[in-house]
Backbone of each chain as nested JSON, in Angstrom:
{
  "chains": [
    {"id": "A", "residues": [
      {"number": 1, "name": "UNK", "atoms": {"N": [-2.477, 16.782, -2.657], "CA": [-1.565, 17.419, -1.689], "C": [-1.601, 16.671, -0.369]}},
      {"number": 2, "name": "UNK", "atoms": {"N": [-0.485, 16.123, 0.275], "CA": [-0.344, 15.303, 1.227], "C": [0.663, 16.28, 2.426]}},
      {"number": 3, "name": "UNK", "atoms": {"N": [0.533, 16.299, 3.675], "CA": [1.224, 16.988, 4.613], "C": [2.407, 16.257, 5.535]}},
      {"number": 4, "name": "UNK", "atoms": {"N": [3.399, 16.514, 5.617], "CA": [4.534, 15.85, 6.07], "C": [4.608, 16.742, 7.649]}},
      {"number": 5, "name": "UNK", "atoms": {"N": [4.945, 15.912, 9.036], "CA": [5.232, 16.097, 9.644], "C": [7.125, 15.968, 9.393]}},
      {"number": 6, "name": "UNK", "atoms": {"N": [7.653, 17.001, 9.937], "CA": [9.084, 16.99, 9.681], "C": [10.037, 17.486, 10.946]}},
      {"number": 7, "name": "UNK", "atoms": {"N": [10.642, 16.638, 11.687], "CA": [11.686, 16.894, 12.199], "C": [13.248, 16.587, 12.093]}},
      {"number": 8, "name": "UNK", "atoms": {"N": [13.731, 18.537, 12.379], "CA": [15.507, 18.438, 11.786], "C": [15.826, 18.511, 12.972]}},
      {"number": 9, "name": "UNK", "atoms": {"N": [17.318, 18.091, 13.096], "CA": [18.224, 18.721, 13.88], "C": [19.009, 19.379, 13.564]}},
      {"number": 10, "name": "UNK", "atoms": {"N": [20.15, 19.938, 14.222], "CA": [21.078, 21.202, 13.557], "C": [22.101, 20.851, 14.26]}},
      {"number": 11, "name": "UNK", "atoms": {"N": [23.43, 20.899, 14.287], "CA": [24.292, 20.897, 15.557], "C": [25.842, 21.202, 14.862]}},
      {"number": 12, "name": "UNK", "atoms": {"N": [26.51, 21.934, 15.303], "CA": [27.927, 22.233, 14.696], "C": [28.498, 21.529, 14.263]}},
      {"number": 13, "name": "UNK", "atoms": {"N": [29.733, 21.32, 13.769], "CA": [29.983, 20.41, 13.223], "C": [31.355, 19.881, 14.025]}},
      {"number": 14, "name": "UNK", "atoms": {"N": [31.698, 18.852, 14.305], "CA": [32.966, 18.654, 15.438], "C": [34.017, 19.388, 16.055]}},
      {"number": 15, "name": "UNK", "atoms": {"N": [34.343, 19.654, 14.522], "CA": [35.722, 20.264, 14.208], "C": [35.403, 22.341, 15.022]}},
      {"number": 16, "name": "UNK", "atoms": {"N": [34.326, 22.464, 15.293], "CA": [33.865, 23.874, 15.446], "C": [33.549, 23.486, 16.907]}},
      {"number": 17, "name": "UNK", "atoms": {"N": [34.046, 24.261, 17.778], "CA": [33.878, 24.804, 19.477], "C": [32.31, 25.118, 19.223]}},
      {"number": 18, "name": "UNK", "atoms": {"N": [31.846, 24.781, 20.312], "CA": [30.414, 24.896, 20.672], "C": [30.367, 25.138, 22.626]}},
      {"number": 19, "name": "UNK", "atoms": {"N": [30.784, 27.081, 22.842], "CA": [30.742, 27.349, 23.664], "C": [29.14, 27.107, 24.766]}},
      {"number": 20, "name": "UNK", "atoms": {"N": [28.421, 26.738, 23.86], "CA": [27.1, 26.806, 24.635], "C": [27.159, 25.342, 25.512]}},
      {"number": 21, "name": "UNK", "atoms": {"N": [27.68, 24.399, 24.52], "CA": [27.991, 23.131, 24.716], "C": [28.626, 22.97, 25.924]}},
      {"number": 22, "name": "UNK", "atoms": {"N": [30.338, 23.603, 25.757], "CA": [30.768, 23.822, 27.375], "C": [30.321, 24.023, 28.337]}},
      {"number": 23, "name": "UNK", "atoms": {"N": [29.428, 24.874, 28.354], "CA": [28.935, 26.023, 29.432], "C": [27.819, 24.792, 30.154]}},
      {"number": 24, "name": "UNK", "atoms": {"N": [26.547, 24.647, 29.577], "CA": [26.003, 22.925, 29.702], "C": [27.064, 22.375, 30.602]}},
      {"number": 25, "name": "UNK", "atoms": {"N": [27.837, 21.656, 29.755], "CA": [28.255, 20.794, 30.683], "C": [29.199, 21.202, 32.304]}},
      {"number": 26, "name": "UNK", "atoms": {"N": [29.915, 22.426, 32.005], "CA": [30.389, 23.238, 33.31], "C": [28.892, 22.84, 34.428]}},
      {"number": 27, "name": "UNK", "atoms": {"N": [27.775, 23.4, 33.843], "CA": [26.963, 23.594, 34.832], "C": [26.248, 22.184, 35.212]}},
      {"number": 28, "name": "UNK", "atoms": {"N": [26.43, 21.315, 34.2], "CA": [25.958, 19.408, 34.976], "C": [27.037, 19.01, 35.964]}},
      {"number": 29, "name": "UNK", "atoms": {"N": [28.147, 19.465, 35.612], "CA": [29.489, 19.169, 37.129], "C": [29.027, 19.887, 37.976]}},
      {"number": 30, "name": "UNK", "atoms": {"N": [29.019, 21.187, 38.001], "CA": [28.409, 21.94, 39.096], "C": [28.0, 21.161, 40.017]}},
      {"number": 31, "name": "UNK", "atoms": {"N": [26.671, 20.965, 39.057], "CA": [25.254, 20.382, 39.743], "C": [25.434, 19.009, 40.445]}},
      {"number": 32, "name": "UNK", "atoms": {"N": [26.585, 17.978, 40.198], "CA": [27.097, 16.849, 40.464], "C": [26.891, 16.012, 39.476]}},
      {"number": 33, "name": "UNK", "atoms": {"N": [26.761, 16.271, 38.036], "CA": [26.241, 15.203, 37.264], "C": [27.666, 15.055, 36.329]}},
      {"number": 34, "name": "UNK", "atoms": {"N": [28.671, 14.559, 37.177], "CA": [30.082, 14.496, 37.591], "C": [30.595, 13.742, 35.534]}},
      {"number": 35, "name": "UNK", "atoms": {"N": [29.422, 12.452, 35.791], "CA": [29.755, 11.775, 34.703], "C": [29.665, 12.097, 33.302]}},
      {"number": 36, "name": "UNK", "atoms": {"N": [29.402, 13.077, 33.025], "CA": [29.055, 13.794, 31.63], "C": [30.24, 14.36, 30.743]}},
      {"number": 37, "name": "UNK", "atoms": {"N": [30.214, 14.272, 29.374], "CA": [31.076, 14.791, 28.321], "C": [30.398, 14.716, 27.293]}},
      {"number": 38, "name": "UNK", "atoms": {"N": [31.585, 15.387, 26.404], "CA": [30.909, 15.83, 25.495], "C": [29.549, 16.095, 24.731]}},
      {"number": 39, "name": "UNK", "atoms": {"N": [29.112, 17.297, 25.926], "CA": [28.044, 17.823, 25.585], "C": [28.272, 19.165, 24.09]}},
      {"number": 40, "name": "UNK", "atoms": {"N": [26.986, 18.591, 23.631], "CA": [27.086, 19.841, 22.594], "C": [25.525, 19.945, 22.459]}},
      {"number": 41, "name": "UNK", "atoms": {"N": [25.337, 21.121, 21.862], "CA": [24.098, 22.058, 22.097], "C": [23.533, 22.415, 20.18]}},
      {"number": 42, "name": "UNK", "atoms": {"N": [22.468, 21.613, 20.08], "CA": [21.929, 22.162, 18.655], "C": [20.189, 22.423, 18.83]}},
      {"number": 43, "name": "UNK", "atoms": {"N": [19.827, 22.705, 17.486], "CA": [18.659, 23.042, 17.341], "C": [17.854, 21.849, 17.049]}},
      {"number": 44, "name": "UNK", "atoms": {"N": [16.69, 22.217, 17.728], "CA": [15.513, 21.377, 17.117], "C": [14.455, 21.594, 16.534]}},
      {"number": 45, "name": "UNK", "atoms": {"N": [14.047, 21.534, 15.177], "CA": [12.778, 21.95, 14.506], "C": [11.636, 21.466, 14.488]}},
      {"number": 46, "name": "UNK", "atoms": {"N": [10.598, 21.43, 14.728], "CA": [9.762, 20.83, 14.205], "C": [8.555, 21.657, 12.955]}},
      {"number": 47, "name": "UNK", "atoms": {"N": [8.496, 20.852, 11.844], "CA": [7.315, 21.849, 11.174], "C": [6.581, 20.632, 10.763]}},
      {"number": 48, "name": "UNK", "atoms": {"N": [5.03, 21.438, 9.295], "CA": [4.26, 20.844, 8.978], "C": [4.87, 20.576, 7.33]}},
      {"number": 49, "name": "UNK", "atoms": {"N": [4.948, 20.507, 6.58], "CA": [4.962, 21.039, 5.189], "C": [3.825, 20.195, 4.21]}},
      {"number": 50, "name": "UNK", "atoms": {"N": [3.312, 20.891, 3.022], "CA": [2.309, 20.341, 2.304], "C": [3.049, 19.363, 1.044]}},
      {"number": 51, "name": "UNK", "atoms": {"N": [2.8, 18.71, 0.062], "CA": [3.86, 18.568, -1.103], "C": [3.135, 17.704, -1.543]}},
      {"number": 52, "name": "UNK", "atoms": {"N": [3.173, 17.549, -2.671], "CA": [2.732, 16.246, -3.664], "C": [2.671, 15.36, -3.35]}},
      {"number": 53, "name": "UNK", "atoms": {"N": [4.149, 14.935, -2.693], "CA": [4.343, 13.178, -2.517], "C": [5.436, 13.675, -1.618]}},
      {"number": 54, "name": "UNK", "atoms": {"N": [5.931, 12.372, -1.629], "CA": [7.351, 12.317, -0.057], "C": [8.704, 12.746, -0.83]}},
      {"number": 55, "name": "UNK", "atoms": {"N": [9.051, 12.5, -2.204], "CA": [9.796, 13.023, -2.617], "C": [10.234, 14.788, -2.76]}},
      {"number": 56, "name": "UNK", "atoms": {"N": [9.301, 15.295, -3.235], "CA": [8.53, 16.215, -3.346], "C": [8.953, 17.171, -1.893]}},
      {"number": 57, "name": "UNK", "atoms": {"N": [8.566, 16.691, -0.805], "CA": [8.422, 16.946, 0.494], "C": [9.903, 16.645, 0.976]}},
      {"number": 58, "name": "UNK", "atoms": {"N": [10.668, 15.859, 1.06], "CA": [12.2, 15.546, 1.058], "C": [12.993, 16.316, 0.243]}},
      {"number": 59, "name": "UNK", "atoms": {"N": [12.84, 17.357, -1.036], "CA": [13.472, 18.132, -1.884], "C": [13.285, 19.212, -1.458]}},
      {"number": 60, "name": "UNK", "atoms": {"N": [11.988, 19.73, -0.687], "CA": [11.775, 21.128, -0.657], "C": [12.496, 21.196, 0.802]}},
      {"number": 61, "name": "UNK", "atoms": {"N": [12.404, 20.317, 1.954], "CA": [13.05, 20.163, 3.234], "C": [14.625, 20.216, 2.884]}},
      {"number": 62, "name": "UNK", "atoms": {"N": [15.068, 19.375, 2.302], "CA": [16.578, 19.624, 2.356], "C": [17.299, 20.975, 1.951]}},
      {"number": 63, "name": "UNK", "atoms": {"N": [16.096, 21.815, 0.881], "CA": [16.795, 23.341, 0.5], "C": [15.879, 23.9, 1.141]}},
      {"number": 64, "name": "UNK", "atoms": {"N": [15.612, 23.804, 2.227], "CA": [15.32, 24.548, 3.604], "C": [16.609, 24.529, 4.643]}},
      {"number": 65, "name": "UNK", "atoms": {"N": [16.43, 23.35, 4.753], "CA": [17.66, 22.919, 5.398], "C": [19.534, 23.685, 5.008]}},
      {"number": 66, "name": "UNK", "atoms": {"N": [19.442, 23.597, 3.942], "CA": [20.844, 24.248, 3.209], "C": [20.638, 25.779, 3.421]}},
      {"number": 67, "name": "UNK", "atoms": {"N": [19.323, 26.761, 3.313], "CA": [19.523, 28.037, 2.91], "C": [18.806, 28.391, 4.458]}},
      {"number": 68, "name": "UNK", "atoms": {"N": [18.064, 28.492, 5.108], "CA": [17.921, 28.74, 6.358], "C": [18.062, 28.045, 7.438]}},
      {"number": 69, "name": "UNK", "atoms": {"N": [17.448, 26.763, 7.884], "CA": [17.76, 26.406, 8.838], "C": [18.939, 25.934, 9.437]}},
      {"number": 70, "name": "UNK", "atoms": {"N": [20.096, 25.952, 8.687], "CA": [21.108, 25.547, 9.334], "C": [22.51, 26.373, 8.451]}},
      {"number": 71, "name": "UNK", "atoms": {"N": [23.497, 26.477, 8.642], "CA": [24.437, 27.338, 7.927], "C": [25.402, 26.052, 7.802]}},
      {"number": 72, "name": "UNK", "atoms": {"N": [25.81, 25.49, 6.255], "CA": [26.354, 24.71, 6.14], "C": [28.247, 24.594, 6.454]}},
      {"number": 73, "name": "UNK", "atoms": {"N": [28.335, 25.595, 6.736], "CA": [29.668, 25.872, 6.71], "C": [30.184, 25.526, 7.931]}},
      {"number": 74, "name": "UNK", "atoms": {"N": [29.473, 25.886, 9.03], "CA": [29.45, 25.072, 10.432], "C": [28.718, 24.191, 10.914]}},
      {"number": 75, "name": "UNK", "atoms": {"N": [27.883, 23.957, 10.274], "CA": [26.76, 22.958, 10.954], "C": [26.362, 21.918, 9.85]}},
      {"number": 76, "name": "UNK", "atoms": {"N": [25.812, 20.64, 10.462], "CA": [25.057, 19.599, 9.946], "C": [23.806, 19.602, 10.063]}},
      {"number": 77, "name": "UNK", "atoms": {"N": [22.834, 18.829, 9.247], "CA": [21.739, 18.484, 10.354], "C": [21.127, 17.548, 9.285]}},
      {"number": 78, "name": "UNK", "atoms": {"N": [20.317, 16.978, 10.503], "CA": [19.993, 15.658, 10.172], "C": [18.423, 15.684, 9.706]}},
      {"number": 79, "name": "UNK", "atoms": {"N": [16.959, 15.061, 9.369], "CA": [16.055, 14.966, 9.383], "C": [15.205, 13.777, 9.522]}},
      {"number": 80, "name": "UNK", "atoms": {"N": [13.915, 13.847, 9.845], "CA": [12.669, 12.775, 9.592], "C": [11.705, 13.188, 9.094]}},
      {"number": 81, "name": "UNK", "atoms": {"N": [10.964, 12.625, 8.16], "CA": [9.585, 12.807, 7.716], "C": [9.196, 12.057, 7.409]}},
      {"number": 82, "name": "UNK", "atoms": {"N": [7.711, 12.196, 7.734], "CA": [6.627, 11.353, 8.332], "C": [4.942, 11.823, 7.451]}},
      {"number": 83, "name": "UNK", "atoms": {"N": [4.61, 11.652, 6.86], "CA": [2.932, 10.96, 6.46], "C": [2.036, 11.83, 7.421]}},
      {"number": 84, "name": "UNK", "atoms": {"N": [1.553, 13.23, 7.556], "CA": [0.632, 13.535, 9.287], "C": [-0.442, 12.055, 8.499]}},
      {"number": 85, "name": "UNK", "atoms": {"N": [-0.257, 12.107, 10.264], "CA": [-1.862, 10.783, 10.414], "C": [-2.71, 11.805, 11.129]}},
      {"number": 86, "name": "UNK", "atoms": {"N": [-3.921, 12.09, 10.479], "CA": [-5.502, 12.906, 10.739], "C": [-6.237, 11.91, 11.525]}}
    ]},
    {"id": "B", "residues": [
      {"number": 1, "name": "UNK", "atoms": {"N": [31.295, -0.039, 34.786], "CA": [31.239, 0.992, 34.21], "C": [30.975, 1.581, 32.507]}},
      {"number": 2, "name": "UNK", "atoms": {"N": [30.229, 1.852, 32.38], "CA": [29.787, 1.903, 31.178], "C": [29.705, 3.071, 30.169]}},
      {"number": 3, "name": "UNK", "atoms": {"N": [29.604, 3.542, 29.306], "CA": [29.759, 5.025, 28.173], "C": [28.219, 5.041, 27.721]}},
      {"number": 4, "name": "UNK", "atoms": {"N": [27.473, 5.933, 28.016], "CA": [25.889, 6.156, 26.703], "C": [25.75, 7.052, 26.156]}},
      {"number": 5, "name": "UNK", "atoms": {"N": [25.005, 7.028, 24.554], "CA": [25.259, 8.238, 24.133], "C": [23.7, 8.63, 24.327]}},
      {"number": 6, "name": "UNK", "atoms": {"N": [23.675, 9.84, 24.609], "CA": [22.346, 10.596, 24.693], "C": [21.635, 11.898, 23.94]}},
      {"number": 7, "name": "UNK", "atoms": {"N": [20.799, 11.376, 22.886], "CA": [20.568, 12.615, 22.446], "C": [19.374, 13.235, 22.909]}},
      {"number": 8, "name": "UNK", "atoms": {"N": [19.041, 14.13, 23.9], "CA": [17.78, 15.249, 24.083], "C": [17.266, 15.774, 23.064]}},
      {"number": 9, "name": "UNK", "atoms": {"N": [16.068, 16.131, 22.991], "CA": [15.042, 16.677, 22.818], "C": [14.539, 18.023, 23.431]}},
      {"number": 10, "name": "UNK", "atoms": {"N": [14.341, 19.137, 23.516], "CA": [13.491, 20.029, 24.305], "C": [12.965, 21.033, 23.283]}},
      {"number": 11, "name": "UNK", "atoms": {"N": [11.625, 21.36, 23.844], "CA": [10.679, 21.822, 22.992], "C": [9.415, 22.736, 24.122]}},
      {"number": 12, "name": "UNK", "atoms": {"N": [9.031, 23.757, 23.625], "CA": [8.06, 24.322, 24.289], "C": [6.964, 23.469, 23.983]}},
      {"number": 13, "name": "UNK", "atoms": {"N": [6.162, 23.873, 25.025], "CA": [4.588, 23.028, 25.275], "C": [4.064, 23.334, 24.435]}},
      {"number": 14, "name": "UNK", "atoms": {"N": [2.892, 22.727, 23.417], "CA": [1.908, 23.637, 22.53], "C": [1.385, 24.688, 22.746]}},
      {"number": 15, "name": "UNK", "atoms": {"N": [0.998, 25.033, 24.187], "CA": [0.558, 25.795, 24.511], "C": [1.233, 27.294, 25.046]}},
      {"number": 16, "name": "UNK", "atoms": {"N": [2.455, 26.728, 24.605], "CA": [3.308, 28.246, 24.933], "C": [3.852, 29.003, 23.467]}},
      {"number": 17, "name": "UNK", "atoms": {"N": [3.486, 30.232, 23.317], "CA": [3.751, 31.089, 22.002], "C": [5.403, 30.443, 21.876]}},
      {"number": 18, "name": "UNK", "atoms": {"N": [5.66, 30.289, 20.388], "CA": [7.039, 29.499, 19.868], "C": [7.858, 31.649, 19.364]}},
      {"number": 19, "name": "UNK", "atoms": {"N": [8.168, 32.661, 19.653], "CA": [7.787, 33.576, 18.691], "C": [9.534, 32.982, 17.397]}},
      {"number": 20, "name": "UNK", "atoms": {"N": [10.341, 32.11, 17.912], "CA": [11.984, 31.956, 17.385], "C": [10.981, 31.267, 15.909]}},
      {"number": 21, "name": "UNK", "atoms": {"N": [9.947, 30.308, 16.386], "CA": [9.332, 29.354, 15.783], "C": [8.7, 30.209, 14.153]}},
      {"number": 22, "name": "UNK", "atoms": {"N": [7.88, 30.996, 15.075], "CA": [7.452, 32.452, 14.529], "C": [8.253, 33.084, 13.023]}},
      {"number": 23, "name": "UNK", "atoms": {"N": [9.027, 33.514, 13.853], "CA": [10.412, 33.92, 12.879], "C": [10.83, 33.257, 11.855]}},
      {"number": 24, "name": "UNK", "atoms": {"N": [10.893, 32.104, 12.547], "CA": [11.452, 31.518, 11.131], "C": [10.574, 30.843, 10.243]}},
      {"number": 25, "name": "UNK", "atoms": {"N": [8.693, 30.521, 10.529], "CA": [8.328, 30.423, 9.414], "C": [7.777, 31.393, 8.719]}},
      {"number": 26, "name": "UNK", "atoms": {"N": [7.96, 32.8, 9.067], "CA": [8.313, 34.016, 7.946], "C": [8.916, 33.838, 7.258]}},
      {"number": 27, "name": "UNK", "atoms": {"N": [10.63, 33.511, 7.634], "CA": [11.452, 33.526, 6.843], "C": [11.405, 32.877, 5.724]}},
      {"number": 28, "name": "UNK", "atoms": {"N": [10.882, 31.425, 5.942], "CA": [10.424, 30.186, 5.1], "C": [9.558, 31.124, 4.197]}},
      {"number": 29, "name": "UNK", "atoms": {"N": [8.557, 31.387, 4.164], "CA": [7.18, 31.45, 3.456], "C": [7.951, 33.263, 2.542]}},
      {"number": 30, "name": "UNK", "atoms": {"N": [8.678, 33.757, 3.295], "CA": [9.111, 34.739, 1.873], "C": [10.402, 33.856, 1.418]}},
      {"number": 31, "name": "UNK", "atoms": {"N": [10.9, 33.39, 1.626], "CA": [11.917, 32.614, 0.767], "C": [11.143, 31.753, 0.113]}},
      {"number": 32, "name": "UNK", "atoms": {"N": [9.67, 31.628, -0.284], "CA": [9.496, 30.569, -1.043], "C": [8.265, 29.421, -0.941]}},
      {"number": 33, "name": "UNK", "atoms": {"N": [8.82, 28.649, 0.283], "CA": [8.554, 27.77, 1.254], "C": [7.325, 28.05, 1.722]}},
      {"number": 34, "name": "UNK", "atoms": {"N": [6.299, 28.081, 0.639], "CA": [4.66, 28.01, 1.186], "C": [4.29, 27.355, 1.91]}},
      {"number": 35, "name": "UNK", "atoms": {"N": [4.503, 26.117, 1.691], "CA": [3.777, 25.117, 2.167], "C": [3.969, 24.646, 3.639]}},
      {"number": 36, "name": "UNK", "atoms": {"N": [4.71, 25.3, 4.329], "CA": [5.14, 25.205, 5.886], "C": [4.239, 25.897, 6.706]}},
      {"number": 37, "name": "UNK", "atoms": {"N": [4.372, 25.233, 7.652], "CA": [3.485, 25.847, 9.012], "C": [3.601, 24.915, 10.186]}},
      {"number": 38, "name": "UNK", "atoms": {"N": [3.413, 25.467, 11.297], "CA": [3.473, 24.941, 12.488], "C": [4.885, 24.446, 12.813]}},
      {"number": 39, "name": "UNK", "atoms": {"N": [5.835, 25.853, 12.934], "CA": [7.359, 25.744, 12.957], "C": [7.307, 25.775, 14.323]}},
      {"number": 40, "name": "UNK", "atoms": {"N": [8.16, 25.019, 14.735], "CA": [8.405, 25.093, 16.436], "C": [9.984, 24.97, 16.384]}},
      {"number": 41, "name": "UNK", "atoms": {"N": [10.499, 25.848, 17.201], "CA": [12.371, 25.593, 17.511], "C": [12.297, 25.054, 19.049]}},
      {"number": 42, "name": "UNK", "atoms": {"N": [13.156, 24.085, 19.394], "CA": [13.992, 23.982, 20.044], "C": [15.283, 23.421, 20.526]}},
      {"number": 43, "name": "UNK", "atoms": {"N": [15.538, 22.704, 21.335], "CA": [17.011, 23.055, 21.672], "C": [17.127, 21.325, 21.29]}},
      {"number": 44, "name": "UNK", "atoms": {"N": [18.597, 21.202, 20.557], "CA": [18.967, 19.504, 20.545], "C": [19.934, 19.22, 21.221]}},
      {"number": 45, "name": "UNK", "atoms": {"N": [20.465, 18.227, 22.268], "CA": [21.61, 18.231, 23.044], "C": [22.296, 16.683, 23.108]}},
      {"number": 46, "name": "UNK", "atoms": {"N": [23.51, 16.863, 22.213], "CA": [24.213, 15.275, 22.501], "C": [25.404, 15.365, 23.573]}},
      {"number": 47, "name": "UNK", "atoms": {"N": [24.884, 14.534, 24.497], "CA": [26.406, 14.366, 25.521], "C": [26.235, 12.712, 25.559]}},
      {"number": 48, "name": "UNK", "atoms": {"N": [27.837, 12.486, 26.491], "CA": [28.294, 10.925, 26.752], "C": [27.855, 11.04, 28.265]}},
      {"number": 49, "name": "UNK", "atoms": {"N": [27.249, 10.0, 28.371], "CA": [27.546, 9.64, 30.295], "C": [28.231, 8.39, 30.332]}},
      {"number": 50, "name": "UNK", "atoms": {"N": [28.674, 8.366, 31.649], "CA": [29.241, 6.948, 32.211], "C": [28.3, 6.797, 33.473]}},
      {"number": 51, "name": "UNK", "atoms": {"N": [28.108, 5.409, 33.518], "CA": [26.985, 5.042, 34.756], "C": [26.893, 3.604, 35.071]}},
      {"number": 52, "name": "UNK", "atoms": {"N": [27.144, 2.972, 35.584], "CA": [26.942, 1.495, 35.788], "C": [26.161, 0.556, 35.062]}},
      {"number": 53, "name": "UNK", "atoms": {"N": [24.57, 1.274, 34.86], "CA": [23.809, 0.343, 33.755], "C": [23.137, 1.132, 33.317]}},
      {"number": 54, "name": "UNK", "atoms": {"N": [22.176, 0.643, 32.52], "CA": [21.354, 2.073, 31.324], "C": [20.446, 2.367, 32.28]}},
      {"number": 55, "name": "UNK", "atoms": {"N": [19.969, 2.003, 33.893], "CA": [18.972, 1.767, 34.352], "C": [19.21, 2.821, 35.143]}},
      {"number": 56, "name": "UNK", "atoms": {"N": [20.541, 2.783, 35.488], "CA": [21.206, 4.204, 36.363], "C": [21.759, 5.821, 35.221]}},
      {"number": 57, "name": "UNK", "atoms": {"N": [21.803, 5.541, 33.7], "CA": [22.246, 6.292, 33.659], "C": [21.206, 6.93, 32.453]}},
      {"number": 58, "name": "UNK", "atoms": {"N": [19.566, 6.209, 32.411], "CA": [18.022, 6.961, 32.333], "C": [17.957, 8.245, 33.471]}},
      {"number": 59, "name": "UNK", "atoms": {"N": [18.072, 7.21, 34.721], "CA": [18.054, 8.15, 36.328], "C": [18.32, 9.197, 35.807]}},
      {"number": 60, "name": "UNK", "atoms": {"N": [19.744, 9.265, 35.319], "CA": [20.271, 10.304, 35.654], "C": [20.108, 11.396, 35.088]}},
      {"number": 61, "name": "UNK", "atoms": {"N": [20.022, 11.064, 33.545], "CA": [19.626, 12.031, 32.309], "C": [18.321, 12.473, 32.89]}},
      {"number": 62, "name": "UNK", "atoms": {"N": [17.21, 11.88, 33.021], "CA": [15.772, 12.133, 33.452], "C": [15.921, 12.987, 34.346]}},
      {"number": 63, "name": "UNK", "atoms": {"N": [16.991, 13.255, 35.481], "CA": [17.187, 14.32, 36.33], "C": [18.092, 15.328, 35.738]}},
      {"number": 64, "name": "UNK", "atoms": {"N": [18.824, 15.638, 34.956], "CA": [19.305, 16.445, 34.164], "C": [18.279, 17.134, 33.349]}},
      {"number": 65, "name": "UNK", "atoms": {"N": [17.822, 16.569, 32.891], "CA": [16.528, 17.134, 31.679], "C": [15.747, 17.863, 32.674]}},
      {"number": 66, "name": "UNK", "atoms": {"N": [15.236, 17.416, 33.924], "CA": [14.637, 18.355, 35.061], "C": [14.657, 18.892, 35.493]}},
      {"number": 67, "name": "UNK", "atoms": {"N": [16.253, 19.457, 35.503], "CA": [16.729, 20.644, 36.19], "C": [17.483, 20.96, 35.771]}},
      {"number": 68, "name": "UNK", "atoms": {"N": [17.936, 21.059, 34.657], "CA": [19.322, 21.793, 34.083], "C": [18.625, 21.844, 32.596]}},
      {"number": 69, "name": "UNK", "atoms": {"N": [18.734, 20.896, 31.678], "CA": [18.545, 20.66, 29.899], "C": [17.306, 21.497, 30.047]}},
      {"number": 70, "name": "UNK", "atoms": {"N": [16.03, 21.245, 30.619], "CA": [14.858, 22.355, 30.203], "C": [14.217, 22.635, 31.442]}},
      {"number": 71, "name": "UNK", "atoms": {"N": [13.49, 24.094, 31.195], "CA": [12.497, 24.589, 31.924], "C": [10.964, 23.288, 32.07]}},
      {"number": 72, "name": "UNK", "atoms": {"N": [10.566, 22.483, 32.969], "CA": [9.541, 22.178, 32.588], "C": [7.968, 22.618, 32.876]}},
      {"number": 73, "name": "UNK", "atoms": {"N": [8.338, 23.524, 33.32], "CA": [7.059, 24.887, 33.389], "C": [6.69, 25.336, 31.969]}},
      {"number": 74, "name": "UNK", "atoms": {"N": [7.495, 25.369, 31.11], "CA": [7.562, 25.535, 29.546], "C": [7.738, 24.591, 28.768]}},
      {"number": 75, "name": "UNK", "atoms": {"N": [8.661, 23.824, 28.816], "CA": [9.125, 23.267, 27.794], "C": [8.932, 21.409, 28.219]}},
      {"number": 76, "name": "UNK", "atoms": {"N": [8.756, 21.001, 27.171], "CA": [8.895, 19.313, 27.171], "C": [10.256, 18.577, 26.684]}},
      {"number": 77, "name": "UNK", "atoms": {"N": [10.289, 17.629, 27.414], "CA": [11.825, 17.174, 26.535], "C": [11.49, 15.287, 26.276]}},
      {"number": 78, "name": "UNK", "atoms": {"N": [12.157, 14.842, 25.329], "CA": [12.337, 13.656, 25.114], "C": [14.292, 12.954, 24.823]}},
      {"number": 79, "name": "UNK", "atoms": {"N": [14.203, 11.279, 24.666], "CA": [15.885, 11.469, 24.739], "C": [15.59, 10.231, 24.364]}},
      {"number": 80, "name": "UNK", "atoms": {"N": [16.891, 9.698, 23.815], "CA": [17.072, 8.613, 23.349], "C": [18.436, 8.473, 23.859]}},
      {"number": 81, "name": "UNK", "atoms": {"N": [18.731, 7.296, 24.206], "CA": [20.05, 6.949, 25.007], "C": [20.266, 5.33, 24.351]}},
      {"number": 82, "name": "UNK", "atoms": {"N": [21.585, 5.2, 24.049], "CA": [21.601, 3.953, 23.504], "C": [23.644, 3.602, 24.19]}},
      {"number": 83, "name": "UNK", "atoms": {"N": [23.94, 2.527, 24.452], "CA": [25.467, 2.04, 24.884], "C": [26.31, 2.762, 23.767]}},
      {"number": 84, "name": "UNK", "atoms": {"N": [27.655, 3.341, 23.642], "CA": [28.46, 4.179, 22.861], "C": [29.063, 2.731, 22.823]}},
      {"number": 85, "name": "UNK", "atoms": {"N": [29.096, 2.614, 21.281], "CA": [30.154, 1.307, 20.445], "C": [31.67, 1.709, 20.24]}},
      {"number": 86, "name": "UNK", "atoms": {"N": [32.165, 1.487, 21.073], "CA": [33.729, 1.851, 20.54], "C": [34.291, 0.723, 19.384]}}
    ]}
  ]
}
């Protein structure tokens, strides 16, 4: 049993308004940070997971990925995994 | 004048209770998903800047991330910024 450090991202998908996204960037003009667009606003995960091997660990992450962490119907998301170094 | 794309990072400190983090590796571990632990959520953010050189438009993000993108009383952030290829 080998442990994978794993980070996803999550983020809507283009075609879908991402009011949080707006709102962000409303408030970097505010602030004077004049030069900014297209801001958009997603999640960031980080976990541990245990698994056999990296395959193993890449199969059980992606139907994580599909059934909770992200709702495929609006959102993407991306991943990394990594070997933990002890 | 120049376009960068920037993707943020923000994340609570280790040392601050995750409880979103919490939540969802419940959710994981009754859906299945034993082998997880040490879930942390936070926030992912892609925007464009325009800025003269990458040297001015680090500045700028680095001051965004400081006062607007995260709390840093709580939270840590990282970013990757690279020239937008049209």
């Amino acid at each position: 049993m080998k442990t994978y450090d794993v980070e996803v991202r999550v983020w809507l998908k283009p075609s879908v308004f991402d009011p949080q996204g707006h709102a962000v960037e409303q408030a970097l003009h505010t602030l004077g940070f004049e030069g900014t667009s297209e801001v958009r606003v997603g999640k960031y995960m980080h976990l541990s997971i245990g698994a056999a091997d990296e395959s193993a660990a890449r199969k059980a992450v992606e139907e994580m990925c599909e059934r909770v962490l992200s709702n495929p119907v609006m959102e993407t998301y991306a991943y990394e995994l990594k070997e933990t170094v002890r």
